[in-house]
C-alpha positions in Angstrom: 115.6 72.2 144.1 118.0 70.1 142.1 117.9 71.0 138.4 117.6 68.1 135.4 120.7 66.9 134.6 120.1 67.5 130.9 119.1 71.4 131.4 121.9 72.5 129.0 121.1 69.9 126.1 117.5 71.8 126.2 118.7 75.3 126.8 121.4 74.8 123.8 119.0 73.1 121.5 116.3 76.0 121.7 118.6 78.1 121.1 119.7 76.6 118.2 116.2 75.8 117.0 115.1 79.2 117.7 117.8 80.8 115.6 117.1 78.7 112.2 113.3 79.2 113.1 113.1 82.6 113.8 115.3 83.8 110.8 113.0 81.8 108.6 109.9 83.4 110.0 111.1 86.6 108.9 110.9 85.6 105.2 108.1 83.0 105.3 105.4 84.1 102.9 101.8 84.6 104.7 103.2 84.1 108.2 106.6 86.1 107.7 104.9 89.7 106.3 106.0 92.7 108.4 102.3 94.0 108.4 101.6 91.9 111.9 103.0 93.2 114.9 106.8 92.3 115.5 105.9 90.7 119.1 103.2 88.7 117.4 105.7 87.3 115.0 108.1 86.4 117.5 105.6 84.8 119.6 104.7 82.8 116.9 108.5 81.9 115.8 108.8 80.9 119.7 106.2 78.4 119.8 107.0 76.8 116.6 110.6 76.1 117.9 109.1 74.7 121.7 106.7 72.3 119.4 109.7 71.5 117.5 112.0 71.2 119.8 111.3 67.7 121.7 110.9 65.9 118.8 114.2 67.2 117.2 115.9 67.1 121.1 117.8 63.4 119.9 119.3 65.0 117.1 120.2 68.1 118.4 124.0 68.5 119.3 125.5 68.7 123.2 126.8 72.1 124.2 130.1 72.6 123.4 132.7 73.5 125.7 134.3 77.2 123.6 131.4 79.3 123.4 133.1 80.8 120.3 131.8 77.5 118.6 128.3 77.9 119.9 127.8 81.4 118.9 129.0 80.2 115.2 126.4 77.1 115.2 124.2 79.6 116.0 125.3 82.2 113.2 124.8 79.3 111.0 121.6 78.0 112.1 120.4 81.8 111.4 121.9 81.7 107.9 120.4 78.5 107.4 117.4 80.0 108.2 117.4 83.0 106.1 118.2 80.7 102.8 114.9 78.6 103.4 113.0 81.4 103.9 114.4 83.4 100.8 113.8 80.0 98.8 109.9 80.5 99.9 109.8 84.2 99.6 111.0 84.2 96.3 108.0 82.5 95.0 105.5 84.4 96.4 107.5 87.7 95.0 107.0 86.3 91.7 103.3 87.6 91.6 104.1 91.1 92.7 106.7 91.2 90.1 104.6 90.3 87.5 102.1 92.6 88.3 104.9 95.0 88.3 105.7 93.8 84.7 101.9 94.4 83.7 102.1 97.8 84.8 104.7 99.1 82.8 102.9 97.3 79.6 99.3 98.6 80.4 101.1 102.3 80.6 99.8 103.3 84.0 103.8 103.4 85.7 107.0 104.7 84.5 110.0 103.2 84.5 112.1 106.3 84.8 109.6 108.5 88.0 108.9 106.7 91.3 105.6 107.0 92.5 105.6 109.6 95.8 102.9 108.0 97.5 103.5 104.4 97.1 107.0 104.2 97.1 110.2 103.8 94.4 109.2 101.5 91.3 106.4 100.7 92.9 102.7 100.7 91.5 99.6 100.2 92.8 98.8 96.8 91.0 101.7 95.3 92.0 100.9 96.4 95.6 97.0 94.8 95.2 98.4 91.6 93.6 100.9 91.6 96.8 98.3 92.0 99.5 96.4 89.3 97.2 99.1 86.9 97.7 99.4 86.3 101.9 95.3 86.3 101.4 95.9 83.6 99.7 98.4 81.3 101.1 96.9 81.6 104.6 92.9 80.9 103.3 94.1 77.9 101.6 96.5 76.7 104.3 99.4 76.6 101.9 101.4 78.5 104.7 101.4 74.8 106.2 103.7 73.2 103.6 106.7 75.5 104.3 106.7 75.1 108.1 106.4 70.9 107.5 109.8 71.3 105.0 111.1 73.5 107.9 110.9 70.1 110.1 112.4 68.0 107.5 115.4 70.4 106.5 116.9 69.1 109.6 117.1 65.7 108.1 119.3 67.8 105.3 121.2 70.2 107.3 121.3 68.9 111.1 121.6 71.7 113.4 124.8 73.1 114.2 126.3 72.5 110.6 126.7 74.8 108.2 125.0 75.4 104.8 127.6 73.8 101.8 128.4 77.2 99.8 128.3 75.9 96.4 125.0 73.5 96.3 123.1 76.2 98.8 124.2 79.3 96.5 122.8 77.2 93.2 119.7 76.6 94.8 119.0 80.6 95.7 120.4 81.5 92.2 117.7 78.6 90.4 115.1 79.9 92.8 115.5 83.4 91.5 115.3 82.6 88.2 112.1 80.6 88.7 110.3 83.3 90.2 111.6 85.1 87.6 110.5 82.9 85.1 107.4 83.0 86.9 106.5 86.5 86.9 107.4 86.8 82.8 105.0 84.1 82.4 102.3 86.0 84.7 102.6 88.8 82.4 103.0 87.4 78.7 99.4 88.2 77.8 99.9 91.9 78.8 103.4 92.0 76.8 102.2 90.1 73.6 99.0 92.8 73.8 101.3 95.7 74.5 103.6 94.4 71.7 100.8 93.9 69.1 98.7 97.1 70.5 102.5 99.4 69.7 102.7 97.8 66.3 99.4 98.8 65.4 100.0 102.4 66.9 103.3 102.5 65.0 101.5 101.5 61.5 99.1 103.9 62.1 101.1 106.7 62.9 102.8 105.8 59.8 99.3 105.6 57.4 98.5 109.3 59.1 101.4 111.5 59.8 99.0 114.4 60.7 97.4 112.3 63.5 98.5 113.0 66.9 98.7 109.0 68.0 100.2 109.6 71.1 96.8 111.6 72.7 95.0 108.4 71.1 97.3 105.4 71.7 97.8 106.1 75.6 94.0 106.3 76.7 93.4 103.6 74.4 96.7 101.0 76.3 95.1 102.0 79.6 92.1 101.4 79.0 92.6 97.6 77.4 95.0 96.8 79.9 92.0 97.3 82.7 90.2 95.1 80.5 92.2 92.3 79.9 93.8 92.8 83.8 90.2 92.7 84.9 89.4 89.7 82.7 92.4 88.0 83.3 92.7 88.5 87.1 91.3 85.3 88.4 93.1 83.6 86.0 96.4 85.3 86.8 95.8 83.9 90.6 95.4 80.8 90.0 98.1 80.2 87.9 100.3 81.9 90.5 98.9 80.0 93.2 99.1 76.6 91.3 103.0 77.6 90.6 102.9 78.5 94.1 102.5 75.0 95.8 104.4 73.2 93.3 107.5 75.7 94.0 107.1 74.4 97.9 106.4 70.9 97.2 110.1 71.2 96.1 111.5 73.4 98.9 114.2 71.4 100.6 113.0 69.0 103.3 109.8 69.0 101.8 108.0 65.4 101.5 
């Protein structure tokens, strides 16, 4: 059985579409978490890149004759890959961070002692408010909006070219700050409390020397910062979520 004569163009172009695909898979939020099996998730980055791949096929480059150059389009088509994905993940961290931030204000972690059981700097409401995030971007189908600017970065950066260091490095580096941003904003309510609740300690361990306002200040932060965390929660979510698709209407390739 003769073979099609363009066998190669299709072999070479999955290849190339599974390597950007597949690296940004691994860093997508809600479809990129390591909590599903790893053969699900390649399974999934697979049949993203065979829908993908007719419709980019025409733009796709031939095979070239040095296999040294097709294992570096491929090396960039993975790093290519990686630098969407982080561009997606980093908003999504944002949430966990700030939860992280509320934490430390509401006095239930410590800067200075990891926790044993959930890991280094980690707390448990920064591991709630991450679970909470994937629960959200896949029951509102956000997860959607990345994979579409996945098909229109290759309008930006056709396949086999490599990422321009300087613009792609100032993208990841206002990214990060964004999500940074984002998270500080997430948890200004619990710093302004935690601020105003330690000023009031401070006076008052001033007023009364002979108080011991440690024994009463500490029961007293934990306690309001369940309160305002539980009345603020919803809140808190949808603000995240609302930064959330605005940060990915802006992705690269996106619209």
């Amino acid at each position: 059985m003769e073979l099609p004569p363009d066998l190669d163009h299709w072999a070479y172009g999955l290849m190339l579409v599974l390597a950007r695909v597949g690296a940004a898979m691994t860093l997508l939020p809600g479809i990129g978490e390591s909590t599903p099996p790893p053969m699900v998730r390649a399974g999934l980055a697979l049949g993203i890149a065979l829908l993908l791949l007719p419709v980019l096929l025409p733009e796709l480059p031939l095979p070239p004759d040095a296999d040294a150059r097709a294992g570096l389009a491929v090396v960039g088509e993975v790093v290519t890959g990686l630098w969407f994905g982080w561009l997606a993940r980093v908003l999504a961290l944002a949430l966990a961070t700030g939860a992280q931030f509320i934490a430390y204000t509401i006095g239930i972690s410590n800067v200075l002692q990891s926790d044993p059981e959930l890991g280094p700097q980690t707390t448990a409401v920064a591991r709630l408010f991450d679970a909470a995030a994937p629960l959200l971007i896949l029951s509102t189908g956000l997860y959607r909006m990345p994979l579409s600017a996945l098909e229109g970065l290759y309008r930006l950066i056709p396949a086999g070219t490599m990422l321009p260091p300087a613009d792609s490095l100032q993208t990841v580096l206002r990214g990060t700050a964004d999500g940074f941003v984002l998270a500080l904003r997430l948890a200004a309510p619990f710093v302004l409390a935690s601020l105003v609740w330690h000023l009031a300690t401070g006076l008052l361990a001033r007023f009364l020397p002979r108080l011991q306002v440690y024994f009463v200040a500490v029961p007293g932060q934990i306690l309001g910062g369940f309160l305002l965390l539980t009345a603020l929660s919803g809140a808190l979510l949808s603000a995240w979520l609302e930064a959330f698709r605005t940060g990915l209407g802006a992705l690269p390739g996106a619209g």
